[in-house]
C-alpha positions as CSV (number, residue, x, y, z in Angstrom):
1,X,12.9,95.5,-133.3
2,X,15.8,97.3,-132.0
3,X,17.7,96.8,-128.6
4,X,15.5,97.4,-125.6
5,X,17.4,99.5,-122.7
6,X,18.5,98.3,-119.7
7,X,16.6,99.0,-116.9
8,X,18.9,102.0,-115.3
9,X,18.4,103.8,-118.6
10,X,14.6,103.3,-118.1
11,X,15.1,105.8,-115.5
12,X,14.7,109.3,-115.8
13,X,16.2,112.1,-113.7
14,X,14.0,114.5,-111.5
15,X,11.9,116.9,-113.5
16,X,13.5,120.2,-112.7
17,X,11.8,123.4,-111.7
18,X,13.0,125.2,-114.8
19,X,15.9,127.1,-113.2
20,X,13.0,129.0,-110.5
21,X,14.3,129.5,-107.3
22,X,11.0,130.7,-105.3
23,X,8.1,129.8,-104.0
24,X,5.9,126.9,-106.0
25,X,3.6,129.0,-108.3
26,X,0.5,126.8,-107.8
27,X,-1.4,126.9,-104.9
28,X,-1.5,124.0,-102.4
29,X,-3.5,120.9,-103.0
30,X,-6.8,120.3,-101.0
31,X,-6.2,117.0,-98.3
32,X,-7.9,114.0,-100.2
33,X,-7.3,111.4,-98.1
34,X,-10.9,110.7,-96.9
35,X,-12.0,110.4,-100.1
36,X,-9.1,107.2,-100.3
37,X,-9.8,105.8,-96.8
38,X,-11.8,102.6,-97.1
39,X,-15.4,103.3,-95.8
40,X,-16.0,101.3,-92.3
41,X,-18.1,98.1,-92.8
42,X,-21.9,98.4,-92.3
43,X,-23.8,95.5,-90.5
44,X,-24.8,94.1,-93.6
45,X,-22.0,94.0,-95.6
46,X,-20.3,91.8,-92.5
47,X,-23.2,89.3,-92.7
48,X,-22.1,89.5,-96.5
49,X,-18.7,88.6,-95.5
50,X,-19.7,85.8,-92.5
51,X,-21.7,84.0,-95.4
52,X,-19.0,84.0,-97.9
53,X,-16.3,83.3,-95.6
54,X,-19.0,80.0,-94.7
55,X,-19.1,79.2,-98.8
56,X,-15.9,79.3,-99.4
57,X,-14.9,76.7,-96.1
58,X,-17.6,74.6,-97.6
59,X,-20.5,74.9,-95.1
């Protein structure tokens, strides 16, 4: 096997933008960050969680 690089020259620089200087040519993405946000716990699934949390202290 040949010499594995150090890890600065793992890095690479910043893609560029190809020399453009105006506005971004693709439009502007949708907000997504609901579909990321945990969903809030229902009743059951914290019954779930009380009975687990109980198995796992041993009662």
């Amino acid at each position: 096997m040949g010499v594995r690089p150090r890890w600065p020259e793992l890095e690479s620089p910043p893609p560029s933008r190809g020399g453009r200087t105006g506005p971004d040519p693709w439009p502007a993405l949708p907000d997504d960050r609901a579909l990321w946000a945990a969903p809030e716990p229902s009743e059951a699934h914290e019954q779930r969680a009380r009975w687990l949390d109980g198995e796992q202290a041993g009662g």
